[in-house]
N, CA, C and O atoms as CSV, one atom per row, in Angstrom:
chain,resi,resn,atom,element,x,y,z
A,1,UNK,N,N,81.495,92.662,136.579
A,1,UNK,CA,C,80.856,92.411,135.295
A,1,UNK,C,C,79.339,92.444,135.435
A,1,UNK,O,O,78.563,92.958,134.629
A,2,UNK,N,N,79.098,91.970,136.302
A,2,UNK,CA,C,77.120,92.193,136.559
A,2,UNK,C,C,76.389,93.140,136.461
A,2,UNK,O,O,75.392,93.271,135.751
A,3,UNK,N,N,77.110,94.224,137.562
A,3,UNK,CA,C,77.080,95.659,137.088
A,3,UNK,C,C,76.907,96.564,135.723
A,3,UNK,O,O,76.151,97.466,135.364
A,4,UNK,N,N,77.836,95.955,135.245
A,4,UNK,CA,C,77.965,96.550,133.668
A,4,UNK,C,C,76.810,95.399,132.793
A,4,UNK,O,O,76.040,95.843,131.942
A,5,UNK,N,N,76.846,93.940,133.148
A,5,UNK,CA,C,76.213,93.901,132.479
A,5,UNK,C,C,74.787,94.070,132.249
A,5,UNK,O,O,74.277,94.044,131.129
A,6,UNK,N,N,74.132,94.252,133.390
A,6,UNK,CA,C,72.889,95.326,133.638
A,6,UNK,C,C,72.571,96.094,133.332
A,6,UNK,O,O,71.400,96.324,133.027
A,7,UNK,N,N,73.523,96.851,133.279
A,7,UNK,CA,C,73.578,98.627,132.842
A,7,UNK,C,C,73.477,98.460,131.068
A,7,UNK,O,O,72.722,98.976,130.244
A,8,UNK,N,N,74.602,97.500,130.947
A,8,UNK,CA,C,74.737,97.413,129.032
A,8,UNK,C,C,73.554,96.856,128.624
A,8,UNK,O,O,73.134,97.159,127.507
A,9,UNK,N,N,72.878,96.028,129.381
A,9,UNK,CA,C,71.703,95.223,128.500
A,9,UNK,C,C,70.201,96.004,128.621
A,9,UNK,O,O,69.229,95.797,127.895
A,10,UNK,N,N,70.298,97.030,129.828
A,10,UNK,CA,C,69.140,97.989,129.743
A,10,UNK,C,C,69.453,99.189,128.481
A,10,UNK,O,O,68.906,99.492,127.421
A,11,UNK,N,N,70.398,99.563,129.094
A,11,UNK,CA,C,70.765,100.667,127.587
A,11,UNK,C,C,70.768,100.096,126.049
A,11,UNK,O,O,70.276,100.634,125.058
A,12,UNK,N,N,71.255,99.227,126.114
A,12,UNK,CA,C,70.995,98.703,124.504
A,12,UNK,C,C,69.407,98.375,124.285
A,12,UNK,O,O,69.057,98.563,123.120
A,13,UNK,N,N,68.541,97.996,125.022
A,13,UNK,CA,C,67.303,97.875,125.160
A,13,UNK,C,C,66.591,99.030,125.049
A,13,UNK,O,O,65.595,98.893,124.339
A,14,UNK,N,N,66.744,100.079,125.481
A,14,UNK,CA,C,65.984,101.189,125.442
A,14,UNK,C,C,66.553,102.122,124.537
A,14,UNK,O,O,65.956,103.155,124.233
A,15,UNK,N,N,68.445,101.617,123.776
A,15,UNK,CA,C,68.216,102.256,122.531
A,15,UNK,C,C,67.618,102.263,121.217
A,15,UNK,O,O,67.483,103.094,120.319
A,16,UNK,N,N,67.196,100.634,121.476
A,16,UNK,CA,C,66.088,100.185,120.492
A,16,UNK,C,C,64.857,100.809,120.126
A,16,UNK,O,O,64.290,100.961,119.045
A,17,UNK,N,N,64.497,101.242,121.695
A,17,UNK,CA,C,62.743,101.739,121.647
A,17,UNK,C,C,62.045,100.360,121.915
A,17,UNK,O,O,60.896,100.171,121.516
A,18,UNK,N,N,62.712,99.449,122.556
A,18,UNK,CA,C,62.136,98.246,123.167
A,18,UNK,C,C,61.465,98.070,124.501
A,18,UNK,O,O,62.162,98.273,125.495
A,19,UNK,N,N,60.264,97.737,124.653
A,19,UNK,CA,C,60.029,97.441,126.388
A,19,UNK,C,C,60.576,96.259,127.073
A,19,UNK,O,O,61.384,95.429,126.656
A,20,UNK,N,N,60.142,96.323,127.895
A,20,UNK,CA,C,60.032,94.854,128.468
A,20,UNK,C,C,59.615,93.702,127.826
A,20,UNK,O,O,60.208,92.667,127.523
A,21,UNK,N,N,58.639,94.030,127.698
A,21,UNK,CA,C,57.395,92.849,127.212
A,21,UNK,C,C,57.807,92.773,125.867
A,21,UNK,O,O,57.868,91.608,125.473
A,22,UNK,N,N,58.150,93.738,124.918
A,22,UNK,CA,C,58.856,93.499,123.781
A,22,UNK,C,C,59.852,92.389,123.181
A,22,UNK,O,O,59.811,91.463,122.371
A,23,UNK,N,N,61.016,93.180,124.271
A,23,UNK,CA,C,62.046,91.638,124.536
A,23,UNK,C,C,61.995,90.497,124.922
A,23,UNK,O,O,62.789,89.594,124.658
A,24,UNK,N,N,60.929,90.449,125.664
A,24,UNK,CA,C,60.651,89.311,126.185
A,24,UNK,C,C,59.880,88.673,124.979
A,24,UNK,O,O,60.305,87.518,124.959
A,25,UNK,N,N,59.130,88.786,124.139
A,25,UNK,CA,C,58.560,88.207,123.194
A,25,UNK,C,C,59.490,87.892,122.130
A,25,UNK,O,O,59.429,86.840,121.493
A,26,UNK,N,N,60.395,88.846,121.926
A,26,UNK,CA,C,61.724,88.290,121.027
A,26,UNK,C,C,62.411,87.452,121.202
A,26,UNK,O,O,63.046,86.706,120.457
A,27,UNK,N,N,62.270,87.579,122.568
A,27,UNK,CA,C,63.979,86.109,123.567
A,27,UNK,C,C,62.895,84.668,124.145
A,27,UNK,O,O,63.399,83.616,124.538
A,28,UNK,N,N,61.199,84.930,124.081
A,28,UNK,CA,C,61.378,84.186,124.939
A,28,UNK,C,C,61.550,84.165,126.304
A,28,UNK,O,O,61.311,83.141,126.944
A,29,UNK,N,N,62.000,85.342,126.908
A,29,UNK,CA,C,62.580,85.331,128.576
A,29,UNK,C,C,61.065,85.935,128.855
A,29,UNK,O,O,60.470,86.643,128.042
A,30,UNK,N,N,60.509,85.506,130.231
A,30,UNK,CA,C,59.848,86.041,130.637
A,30,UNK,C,C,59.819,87.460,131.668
A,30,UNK,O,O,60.585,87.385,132.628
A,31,UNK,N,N,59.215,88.407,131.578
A,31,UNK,CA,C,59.610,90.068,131.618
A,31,UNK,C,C,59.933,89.956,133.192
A,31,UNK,O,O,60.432,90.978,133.664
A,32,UNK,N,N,59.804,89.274,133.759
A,32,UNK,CA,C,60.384,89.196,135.347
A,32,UNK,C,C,61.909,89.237,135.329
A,32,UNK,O,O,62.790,90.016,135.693
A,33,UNK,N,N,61.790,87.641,134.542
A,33,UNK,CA,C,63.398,87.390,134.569
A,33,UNK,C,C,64.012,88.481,134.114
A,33,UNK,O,O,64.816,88.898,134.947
A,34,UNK,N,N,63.965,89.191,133.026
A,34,UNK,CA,C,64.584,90.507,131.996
A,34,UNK,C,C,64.974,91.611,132.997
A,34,UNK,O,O,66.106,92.081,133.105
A,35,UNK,N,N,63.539,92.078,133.951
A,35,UNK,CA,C,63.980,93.146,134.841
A,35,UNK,C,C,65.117,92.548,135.874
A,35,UNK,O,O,66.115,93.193,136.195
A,36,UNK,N,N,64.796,91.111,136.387
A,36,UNK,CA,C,66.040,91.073,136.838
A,36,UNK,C,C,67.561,91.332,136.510
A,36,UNK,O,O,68.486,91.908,137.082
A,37,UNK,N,N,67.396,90.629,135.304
A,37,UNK,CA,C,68.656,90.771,134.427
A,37,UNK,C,C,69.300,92.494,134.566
A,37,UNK,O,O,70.394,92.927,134.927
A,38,UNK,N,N,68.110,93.123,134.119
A,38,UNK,CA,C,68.339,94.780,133.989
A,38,UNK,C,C,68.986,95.209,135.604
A,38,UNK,O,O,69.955,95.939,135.812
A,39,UNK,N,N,68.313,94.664,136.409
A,39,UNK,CA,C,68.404,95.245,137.713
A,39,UNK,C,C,69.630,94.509,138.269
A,39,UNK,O,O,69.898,94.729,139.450
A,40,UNK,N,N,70.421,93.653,137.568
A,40,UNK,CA,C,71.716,93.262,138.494
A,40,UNK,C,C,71.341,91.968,139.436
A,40,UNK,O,O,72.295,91.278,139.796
A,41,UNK,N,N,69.807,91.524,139.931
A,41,UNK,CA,C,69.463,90.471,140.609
A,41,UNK,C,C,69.503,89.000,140.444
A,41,UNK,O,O,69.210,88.157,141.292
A,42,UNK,N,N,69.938,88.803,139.148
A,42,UNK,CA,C,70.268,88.016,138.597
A,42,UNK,C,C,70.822,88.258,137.213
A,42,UNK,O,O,70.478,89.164,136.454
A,43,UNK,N,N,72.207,86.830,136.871
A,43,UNK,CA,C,72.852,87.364,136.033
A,43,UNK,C,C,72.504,85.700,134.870
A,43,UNK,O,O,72.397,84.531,135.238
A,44,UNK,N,N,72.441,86.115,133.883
A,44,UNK,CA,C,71.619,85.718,132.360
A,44,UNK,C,C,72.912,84.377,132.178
A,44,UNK,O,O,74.116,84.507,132.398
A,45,UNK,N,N,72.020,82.843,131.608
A,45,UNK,CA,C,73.166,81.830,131.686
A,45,UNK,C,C,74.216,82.356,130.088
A,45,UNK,O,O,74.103,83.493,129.630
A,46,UNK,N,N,74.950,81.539,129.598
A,46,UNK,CA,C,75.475,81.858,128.321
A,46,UNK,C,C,74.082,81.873,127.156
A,46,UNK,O,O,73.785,82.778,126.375
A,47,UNK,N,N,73.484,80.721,127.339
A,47,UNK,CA,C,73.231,80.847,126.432
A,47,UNK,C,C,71.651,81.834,126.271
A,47,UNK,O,O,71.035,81.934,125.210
A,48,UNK,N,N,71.355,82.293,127.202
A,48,UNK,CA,C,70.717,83.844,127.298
A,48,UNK,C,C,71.375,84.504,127.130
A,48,UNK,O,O,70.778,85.375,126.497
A,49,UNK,N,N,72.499,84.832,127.271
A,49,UNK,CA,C,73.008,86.017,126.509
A,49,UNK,C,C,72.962,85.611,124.809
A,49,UNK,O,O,72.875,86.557,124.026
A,50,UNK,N,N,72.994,84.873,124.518
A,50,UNK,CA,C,73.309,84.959,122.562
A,50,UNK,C,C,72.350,85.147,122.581
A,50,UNK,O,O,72.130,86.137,121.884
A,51,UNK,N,N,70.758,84.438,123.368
A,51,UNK,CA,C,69.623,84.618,122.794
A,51,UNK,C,C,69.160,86.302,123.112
A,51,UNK,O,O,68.285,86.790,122.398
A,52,UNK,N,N,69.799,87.144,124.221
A,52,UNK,CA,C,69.301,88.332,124.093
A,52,UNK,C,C,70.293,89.163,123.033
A,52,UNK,O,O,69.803,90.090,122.389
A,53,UNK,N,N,71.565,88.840,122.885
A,53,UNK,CA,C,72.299,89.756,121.878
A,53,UNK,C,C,71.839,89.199,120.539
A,53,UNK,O,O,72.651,89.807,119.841
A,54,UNK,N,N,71.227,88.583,119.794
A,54,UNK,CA,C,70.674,88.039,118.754
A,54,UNK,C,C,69.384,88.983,118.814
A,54,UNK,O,O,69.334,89.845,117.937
A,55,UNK,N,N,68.414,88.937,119.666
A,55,UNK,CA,C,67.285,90.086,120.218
A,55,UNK,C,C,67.771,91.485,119.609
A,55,UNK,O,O,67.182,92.126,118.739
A,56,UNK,N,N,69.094,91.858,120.315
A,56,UNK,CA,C,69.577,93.303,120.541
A,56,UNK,C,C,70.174,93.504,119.519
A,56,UNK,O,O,70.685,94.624,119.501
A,57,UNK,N,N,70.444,92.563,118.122
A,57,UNK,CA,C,71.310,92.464,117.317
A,57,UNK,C,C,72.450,93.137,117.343
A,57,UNK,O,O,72.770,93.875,116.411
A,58,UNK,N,N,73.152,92.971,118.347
A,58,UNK,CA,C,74.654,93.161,118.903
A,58,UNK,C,C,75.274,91.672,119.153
A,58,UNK,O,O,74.782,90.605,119.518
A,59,UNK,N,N,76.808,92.173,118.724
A,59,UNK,CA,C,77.700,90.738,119.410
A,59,UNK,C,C,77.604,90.504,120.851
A,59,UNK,O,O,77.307,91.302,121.739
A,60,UNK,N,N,77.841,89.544,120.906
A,60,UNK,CA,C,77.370,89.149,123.032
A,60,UNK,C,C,78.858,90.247,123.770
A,60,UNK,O,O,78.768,90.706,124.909
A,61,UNK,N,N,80.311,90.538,122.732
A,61,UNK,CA,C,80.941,91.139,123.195
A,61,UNK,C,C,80.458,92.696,124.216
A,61,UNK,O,O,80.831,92.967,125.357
A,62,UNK,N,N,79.624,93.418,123.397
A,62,UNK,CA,C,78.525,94.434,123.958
A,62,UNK,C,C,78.045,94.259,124.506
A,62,UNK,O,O,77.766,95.411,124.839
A,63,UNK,N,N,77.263,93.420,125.394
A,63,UNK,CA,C,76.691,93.024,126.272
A,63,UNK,C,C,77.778,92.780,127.269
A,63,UNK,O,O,77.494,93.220,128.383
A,64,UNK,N,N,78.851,92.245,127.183
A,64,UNK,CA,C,79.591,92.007,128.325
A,64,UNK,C,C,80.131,93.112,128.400
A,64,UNK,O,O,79.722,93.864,129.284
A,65,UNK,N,N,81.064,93.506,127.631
A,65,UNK,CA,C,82.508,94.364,127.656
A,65,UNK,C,C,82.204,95.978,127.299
A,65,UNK,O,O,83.144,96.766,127.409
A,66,UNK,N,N,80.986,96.429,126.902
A,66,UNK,CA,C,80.155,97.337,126.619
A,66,UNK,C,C,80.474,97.859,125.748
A,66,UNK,O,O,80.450,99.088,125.800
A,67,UNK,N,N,80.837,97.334,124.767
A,67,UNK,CA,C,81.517,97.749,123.272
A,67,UNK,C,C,80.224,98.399,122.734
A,67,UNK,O,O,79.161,97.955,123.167
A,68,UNK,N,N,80.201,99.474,121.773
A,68,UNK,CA,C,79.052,99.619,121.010
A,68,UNK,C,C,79.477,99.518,119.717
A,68,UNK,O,O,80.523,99.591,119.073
A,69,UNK,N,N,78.078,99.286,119.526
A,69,UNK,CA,C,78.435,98.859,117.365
A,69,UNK,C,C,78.692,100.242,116.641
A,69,UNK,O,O,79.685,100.456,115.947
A,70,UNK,N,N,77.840,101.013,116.846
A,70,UNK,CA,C,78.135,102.202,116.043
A,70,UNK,C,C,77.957,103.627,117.210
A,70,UNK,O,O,77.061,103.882,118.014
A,71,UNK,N,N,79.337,104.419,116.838
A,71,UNK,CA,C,78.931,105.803,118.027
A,71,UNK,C,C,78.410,106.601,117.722
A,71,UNK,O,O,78.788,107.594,117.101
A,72,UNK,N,N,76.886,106.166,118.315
A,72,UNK,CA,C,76.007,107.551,118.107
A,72,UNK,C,C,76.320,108.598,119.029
A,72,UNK,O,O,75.727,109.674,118.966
């Protein structure tokens, strides 16, 4: 799951047209922690994930399970 969820929370991020520093001003997380997150080095508590899928305006399901909202 770390794996994926790395992979899902960078891609939904950069389908936004979001940076780093972007998200991080939306969530709150500071852009260290985020690249970690992105990079698999650490994995986000629960309740960072609602606060980044609330960010990503996706269900936290997408973030875990890599569901997407709409197939572009």
């Amino acid at each position: 799951m770390q794996d994926h969820l790395s992979t899902q929370l960078a891609k939904l991020r950069q389908e936004r047209n979001l940076t780093l520093d972007q998200l991080s001003l939306k969530t709150r997380v500071g852009v260290e922690k985020l690249a970690r997150f992105e990079s698999g080095e650490e994995v986000p508590s629960t309740q960072t994930l609602l606060i980044l899928s609330n960010a990503l305006e996706v269900p936290v399901s997408n973030l875990v399970d890599g569901l997407t909202q709409d197939a572009e």
